[in-house]
HTML snippet that shows the backbone in 3Dmol.js (N, CA, C, O; Angstrom):
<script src="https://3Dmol.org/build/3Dmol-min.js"></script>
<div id="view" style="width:600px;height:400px;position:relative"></div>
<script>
const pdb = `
ATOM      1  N   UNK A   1      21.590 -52.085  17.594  1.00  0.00           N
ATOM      2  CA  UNK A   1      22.014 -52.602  18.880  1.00  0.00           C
ATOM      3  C   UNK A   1      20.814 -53.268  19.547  1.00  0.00           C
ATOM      4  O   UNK A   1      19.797 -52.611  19.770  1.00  0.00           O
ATOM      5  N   UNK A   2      20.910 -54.582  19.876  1.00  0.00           N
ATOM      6  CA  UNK A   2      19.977 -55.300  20.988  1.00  0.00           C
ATOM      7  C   UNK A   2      19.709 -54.789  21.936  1.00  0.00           C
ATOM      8  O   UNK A   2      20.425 -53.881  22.359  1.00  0.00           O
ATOM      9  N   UNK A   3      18.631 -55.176  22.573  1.00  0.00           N
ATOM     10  CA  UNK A   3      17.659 -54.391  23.937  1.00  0.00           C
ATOM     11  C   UNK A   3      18.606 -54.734  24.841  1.00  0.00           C
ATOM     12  O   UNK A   3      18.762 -53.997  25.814  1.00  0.00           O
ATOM     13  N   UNK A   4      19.483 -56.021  24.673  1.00  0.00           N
ATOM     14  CA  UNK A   4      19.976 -56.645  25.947  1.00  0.00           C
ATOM     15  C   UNK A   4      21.832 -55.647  26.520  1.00  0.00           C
ATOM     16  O   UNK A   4      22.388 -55.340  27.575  1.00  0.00           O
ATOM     17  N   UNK A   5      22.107 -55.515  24.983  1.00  0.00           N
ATOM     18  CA  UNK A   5      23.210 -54.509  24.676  1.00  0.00           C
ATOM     19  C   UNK A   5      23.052 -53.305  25.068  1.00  0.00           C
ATOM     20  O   UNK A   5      24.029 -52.718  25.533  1.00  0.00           O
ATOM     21  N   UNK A   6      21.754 -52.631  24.974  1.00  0.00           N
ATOM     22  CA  UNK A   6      21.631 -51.601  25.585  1.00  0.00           C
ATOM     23  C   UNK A   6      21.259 -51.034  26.785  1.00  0.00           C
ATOM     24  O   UNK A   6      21.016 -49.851  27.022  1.00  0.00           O
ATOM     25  N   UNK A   7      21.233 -52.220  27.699  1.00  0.00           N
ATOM     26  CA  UNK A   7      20.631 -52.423  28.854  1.00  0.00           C
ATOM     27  C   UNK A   7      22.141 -52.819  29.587  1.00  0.00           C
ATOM     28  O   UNK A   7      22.388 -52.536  30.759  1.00  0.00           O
ATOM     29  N   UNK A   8      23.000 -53.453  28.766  1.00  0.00           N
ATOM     30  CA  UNK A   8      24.085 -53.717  29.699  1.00  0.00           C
ATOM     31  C   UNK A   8      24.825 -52.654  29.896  1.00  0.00           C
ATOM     32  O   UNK A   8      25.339 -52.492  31.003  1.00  0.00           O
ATOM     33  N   UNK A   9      25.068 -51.506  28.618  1.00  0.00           N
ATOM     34  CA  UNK A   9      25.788 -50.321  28.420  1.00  0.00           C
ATOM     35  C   UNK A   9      25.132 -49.365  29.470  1.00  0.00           C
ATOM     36  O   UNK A   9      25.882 -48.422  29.724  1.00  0.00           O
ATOM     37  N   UNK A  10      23.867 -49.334  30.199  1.00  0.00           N
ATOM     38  CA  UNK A  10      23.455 -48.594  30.927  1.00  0.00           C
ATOM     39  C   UNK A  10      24.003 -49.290  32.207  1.00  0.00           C
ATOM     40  O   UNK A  10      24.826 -48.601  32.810  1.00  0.00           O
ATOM     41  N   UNK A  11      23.798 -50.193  32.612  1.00  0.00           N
ATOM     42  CA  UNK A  11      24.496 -50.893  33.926  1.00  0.00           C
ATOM     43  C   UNK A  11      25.928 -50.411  34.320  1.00  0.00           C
ATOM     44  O   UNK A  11      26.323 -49.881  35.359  1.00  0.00           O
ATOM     45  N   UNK A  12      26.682 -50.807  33.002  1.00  0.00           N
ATOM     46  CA  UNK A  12      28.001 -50.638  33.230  1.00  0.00           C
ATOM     47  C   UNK A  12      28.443 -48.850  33.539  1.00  0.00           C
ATOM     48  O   UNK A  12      29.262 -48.368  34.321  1.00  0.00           O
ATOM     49  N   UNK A  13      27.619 -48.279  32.675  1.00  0.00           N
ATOM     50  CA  UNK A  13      27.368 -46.545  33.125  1.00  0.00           C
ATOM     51  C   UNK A  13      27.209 -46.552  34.290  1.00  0.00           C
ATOM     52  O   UNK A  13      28.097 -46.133  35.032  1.00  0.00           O
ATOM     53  N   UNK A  14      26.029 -47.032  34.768  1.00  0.00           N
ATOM     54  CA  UNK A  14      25.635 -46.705  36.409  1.00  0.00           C
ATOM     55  C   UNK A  14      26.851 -47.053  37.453  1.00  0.00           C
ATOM     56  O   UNK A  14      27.098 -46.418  38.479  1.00  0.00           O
ATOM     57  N   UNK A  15      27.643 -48.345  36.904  1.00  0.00           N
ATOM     58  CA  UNK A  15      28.550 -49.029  37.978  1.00  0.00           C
ATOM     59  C   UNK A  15      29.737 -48.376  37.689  1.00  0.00           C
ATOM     60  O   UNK A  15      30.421 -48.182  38.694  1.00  0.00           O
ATOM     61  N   UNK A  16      30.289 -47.902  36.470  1.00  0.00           N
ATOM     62  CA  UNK A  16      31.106 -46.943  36.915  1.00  0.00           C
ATOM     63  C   UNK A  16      30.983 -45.798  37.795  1.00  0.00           C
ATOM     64  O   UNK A  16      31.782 -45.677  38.724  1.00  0.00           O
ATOM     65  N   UNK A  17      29.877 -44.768  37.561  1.00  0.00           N
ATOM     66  CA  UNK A  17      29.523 -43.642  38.293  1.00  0.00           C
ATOM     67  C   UNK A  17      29.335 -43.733  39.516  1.00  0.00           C
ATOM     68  O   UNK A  17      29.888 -42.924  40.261  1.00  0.00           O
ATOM     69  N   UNK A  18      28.229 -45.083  40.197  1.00  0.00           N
ATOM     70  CA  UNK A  18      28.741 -45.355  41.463  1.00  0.00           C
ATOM     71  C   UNK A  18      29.979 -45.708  41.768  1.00  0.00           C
ATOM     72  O   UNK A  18      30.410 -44.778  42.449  1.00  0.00           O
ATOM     73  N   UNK A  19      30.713 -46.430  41.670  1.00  0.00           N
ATOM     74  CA  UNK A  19      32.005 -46.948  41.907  1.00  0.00           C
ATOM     75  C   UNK A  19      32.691 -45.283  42.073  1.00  0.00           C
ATOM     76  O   UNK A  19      33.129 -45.045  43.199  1.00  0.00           O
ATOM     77  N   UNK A  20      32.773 -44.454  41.317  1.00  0.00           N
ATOM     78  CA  UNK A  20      33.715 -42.975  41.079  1.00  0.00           C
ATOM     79  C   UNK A  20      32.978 -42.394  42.324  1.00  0.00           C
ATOM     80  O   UNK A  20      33.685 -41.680  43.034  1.00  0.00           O
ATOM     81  N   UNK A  21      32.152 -42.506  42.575  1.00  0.00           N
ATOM     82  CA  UNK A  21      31.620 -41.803  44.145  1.00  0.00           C
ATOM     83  C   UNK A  21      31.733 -42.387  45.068  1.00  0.00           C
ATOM     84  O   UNK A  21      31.857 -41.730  46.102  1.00  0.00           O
ATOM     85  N   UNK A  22      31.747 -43.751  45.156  1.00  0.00           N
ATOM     86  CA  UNK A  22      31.375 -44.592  46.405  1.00  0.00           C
ATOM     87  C   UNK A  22      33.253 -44.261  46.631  1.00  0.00           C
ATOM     88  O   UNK A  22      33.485 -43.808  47.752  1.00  0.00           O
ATOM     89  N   UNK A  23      34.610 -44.445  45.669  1.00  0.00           N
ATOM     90  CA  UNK A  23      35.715 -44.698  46.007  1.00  0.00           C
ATOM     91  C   UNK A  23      36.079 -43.158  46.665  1.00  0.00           C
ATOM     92  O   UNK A  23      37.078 -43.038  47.374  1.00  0.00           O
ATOM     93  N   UNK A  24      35.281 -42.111  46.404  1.00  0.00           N
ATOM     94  CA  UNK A  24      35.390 -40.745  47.003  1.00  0.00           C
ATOM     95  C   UNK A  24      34.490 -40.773  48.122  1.00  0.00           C
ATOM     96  O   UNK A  24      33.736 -39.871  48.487  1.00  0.00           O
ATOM     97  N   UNK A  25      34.633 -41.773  48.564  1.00  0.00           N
ATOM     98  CA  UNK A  25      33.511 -41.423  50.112  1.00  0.00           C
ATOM     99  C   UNK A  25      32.382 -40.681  50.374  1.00  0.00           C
ATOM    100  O   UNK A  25      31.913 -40.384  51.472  1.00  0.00           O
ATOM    101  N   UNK A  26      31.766 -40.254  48.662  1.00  0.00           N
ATOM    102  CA  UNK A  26      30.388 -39.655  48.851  1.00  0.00           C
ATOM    103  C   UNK A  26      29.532 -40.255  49.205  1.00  0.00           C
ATOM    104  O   UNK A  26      28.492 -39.767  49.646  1.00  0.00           O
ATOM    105  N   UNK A  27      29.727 -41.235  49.114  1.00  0.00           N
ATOM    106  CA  UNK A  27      28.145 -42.577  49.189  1.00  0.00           C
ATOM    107  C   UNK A  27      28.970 -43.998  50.368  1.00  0.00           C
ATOM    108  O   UNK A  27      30.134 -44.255  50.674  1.00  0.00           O
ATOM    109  N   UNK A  28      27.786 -44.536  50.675  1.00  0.00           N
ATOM    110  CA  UNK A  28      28.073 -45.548  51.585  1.00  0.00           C
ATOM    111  C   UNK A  28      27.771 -47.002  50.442  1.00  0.00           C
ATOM    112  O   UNK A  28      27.207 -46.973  49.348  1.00  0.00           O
ATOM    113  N   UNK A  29      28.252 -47.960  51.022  1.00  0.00           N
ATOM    114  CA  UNK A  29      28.456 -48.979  49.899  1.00  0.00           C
ATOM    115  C   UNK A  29      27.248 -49.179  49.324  1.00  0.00           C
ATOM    116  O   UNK A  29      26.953 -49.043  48.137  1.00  0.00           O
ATOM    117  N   UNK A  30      26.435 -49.573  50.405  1.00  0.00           N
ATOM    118  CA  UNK A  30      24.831 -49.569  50.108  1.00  0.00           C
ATOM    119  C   UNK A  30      24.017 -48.404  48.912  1.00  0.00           C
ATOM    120  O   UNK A  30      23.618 -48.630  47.770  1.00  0.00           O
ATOM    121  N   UNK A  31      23.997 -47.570  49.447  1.00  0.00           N
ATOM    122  CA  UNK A  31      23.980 -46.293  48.393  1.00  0.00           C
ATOM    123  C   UNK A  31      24.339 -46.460  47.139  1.00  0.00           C
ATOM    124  O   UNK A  31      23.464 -46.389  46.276  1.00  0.00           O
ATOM    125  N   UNK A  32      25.751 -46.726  46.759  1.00  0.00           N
ATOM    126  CA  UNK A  32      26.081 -47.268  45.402  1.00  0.00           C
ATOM    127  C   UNK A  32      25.302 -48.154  44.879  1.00  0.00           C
ATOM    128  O   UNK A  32      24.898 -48.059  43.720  1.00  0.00           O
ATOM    129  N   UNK A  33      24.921 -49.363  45.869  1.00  0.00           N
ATOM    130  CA  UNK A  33      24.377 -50.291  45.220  1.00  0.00           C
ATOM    131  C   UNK A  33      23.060 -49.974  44.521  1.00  0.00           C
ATOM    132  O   UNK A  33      22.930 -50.230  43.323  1.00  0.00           O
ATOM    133  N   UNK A  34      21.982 -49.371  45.306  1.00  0.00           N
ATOM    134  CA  UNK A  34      21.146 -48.601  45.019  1.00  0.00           C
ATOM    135  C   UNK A  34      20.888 -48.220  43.516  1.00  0.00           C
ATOM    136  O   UNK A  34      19.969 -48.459  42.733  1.00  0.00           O
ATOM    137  N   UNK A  35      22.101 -47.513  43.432  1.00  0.00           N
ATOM    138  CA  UNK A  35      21.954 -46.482  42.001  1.00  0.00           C
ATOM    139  C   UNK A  35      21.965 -47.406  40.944  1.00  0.00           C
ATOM    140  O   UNK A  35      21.540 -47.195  39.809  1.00  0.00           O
ATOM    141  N   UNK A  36      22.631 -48.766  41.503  1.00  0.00           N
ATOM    142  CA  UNK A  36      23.376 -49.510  40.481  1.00  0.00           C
ATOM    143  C   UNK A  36      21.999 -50.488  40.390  1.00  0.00           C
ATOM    144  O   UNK A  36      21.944 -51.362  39.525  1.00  0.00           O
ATOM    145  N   UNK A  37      21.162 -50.330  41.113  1.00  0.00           N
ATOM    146  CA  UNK A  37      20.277 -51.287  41.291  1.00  0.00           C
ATOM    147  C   UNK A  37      20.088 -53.210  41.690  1.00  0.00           C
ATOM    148  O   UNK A  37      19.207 -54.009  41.371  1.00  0.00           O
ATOM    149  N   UNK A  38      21.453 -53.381  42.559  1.00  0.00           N
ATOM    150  CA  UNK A  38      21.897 -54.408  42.645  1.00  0.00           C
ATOM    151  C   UNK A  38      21.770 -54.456  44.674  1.00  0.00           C
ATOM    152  O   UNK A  38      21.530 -53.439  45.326  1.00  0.00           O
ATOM    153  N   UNK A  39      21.982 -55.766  45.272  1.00  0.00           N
ATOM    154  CA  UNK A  39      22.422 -55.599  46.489  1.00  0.00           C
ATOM    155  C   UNK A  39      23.983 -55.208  46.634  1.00  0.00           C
ATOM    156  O   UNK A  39      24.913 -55.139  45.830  1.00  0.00           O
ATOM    157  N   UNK A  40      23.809 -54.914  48.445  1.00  0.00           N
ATOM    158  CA  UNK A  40      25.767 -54.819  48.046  1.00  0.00           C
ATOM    159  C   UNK A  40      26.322 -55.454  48.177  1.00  0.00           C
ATOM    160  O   UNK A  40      27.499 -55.102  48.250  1.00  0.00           O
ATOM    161  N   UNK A  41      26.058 -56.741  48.304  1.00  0.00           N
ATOM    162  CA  UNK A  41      26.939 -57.872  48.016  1.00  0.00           C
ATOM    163  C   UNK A  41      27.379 -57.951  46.307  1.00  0.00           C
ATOM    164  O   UNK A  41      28.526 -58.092  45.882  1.00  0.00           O
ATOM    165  N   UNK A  42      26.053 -57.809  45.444  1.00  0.00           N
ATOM    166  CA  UNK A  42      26.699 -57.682  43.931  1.00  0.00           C
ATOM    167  C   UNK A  42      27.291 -56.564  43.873  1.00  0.00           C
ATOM    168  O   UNK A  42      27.953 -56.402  42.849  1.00  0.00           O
ATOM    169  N   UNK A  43      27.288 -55.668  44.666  1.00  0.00           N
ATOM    170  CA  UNK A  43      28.299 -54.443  44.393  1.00  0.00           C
ATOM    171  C   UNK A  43      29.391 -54.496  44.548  1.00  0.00           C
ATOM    172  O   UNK A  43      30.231 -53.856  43.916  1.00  0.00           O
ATOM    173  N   UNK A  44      29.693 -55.684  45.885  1.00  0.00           N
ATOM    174  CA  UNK A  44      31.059 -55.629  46.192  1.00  0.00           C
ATOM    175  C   UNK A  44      31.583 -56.687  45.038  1.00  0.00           C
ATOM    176  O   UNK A  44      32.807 -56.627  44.929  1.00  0.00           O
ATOM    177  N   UNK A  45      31.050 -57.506  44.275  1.00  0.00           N
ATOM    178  CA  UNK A  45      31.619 -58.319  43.345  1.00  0.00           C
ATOM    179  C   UNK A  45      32.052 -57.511  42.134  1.00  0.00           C
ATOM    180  O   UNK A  45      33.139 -57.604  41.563  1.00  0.00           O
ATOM    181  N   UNK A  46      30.975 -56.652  41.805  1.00  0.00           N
ATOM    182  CA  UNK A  46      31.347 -55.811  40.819  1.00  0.00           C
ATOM    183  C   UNK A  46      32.310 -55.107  40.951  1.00  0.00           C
ATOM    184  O   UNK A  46      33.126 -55.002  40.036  1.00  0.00           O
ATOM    185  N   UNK A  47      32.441 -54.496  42.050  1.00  0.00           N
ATOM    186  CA  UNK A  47      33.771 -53.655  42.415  1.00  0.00           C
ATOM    187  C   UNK A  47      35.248 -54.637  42.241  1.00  0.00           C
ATOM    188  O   UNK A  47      36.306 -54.157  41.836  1.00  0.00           O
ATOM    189  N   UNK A  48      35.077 -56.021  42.618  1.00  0.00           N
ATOM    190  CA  UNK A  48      35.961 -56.848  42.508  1.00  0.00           C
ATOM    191  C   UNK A  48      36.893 -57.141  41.233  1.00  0.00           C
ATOM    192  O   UNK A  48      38.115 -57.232  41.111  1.00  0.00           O
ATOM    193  N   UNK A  49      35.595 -57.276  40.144  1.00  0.00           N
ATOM    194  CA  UNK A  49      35.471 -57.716  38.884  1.00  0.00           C
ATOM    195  C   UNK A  49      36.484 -56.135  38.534  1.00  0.00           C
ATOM    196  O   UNK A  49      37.703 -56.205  38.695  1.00  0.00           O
ATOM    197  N   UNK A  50      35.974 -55.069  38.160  1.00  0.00           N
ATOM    198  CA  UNK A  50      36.240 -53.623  38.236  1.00  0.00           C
ATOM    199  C   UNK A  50      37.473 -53.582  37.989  1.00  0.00           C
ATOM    200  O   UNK A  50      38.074 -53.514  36.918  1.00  0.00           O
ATOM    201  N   UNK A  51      37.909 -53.638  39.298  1.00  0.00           N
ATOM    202  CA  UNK A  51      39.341 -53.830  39.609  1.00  0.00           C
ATOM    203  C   UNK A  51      40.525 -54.342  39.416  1.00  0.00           C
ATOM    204  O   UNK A  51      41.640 -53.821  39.449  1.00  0.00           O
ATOM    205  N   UNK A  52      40.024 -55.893  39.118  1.00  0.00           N
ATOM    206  CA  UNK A  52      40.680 -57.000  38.405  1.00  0.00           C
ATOM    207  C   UNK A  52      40.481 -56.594  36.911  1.00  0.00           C
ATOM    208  O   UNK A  52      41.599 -56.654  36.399  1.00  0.00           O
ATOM    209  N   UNK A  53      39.473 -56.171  35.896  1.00  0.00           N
ATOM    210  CA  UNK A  53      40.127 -56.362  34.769  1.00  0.00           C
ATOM    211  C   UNK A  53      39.001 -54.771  34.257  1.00  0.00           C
ATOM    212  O   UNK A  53      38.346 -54.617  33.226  1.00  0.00           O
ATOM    213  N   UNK A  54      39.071 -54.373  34.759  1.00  0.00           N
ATOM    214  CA  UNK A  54      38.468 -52.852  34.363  1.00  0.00           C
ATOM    215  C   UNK A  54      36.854 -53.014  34.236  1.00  0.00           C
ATOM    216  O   UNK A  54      36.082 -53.387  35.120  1.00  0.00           O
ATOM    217  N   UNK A  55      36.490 -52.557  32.623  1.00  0.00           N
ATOM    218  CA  UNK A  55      35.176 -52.871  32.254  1.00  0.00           C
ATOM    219  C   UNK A  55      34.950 -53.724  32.171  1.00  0.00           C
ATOM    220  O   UNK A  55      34.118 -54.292  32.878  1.00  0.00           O
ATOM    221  N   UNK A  56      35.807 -54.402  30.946  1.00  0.00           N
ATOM    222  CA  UNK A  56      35.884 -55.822  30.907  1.00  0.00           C
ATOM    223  C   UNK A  56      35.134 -56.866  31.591  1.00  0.00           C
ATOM    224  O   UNK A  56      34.407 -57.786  31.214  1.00  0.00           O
ATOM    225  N   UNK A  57      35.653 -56.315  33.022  1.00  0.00           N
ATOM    226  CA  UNK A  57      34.859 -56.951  34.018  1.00  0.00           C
ATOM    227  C   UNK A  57      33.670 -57.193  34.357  1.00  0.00           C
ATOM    228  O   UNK A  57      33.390 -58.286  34.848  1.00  0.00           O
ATOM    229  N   UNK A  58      32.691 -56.186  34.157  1.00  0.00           N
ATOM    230  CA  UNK A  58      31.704 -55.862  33.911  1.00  0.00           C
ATOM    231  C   UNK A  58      30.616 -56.506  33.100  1.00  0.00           C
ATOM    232  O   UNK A  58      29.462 -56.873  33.326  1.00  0.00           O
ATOM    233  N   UNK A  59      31.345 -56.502  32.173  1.00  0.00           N
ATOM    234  CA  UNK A  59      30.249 -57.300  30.766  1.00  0.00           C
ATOM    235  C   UNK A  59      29.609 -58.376  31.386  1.00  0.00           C
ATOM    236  O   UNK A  59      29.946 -58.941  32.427  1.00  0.00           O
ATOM    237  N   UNK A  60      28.468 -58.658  30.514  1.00  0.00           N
ATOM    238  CA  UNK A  60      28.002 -60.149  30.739  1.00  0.00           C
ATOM    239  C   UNK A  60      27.858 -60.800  29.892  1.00  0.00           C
ATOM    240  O   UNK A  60      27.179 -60.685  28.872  1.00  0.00           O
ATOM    241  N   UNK A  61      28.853 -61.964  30.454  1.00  0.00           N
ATOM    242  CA  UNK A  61      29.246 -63.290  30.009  1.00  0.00           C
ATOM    243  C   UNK A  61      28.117 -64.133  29.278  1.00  0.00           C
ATOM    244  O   UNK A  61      28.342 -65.191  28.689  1.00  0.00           O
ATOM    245  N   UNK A  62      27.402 -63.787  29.343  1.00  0.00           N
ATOM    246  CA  UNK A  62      25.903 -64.685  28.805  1.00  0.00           C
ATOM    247  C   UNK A  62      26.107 -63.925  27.386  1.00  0.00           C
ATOM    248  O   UNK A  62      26.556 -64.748  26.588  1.00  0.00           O
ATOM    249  N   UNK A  63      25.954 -62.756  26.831  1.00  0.00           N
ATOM    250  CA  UNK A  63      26.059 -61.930  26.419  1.00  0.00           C
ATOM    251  C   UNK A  63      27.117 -61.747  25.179  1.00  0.00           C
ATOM    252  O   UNK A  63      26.950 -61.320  24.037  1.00  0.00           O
ATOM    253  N   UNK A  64      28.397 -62.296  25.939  1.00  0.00           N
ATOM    254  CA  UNK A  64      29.399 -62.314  25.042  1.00  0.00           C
ATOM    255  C   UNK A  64      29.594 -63.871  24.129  1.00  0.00           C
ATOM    256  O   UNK A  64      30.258 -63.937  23.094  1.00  0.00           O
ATOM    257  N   UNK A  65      28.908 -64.997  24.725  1.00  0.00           N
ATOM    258  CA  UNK A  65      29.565 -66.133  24.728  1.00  0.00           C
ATOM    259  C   UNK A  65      28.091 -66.248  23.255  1.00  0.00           C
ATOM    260  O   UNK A  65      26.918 -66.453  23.567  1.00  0.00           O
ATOM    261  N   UNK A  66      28.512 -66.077  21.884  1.00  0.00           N
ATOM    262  CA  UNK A  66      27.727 -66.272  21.259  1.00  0.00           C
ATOM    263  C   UNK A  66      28.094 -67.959  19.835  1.00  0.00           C
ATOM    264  O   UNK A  66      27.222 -68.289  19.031  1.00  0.00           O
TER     265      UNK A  66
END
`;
const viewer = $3Dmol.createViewer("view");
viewer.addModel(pdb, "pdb");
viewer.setStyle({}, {cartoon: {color: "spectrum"}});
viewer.zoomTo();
viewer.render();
</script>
């Protein structure tokens, strides 16, 4: 597995786990973002993405498009 593959599989870990807390009102949006290491503006996209097509969503497109 590529450095870049294994770096995305950790992201997408983090943005689920925030996302599963932030949607339980443990954390404030900001907070999520944090963990996720993003602002919360990319958090709220991610959450967008999320939503609309699951993980899926998630991936990066740079990444896939070989």
């Amino acid at each position: 597995m590529r450095r870049a593959e294994i770096l995305q599989e950790i992201r997408i870990m983090r943005s689920e786990e925030a996302y599963s807390v932030w949607t339980e009102k443990r954390l404030t949006q900001e907070e999520a973002a944090r963990i996720v290491g993003v602002c919360s503006r990319t958090f709220r996209r991610y959450i967008n993405r999320y939503e609309e097509k699951g993980l899926d969503g998630l991936l990066d497109k740079r990444l896939t498009q070989v």
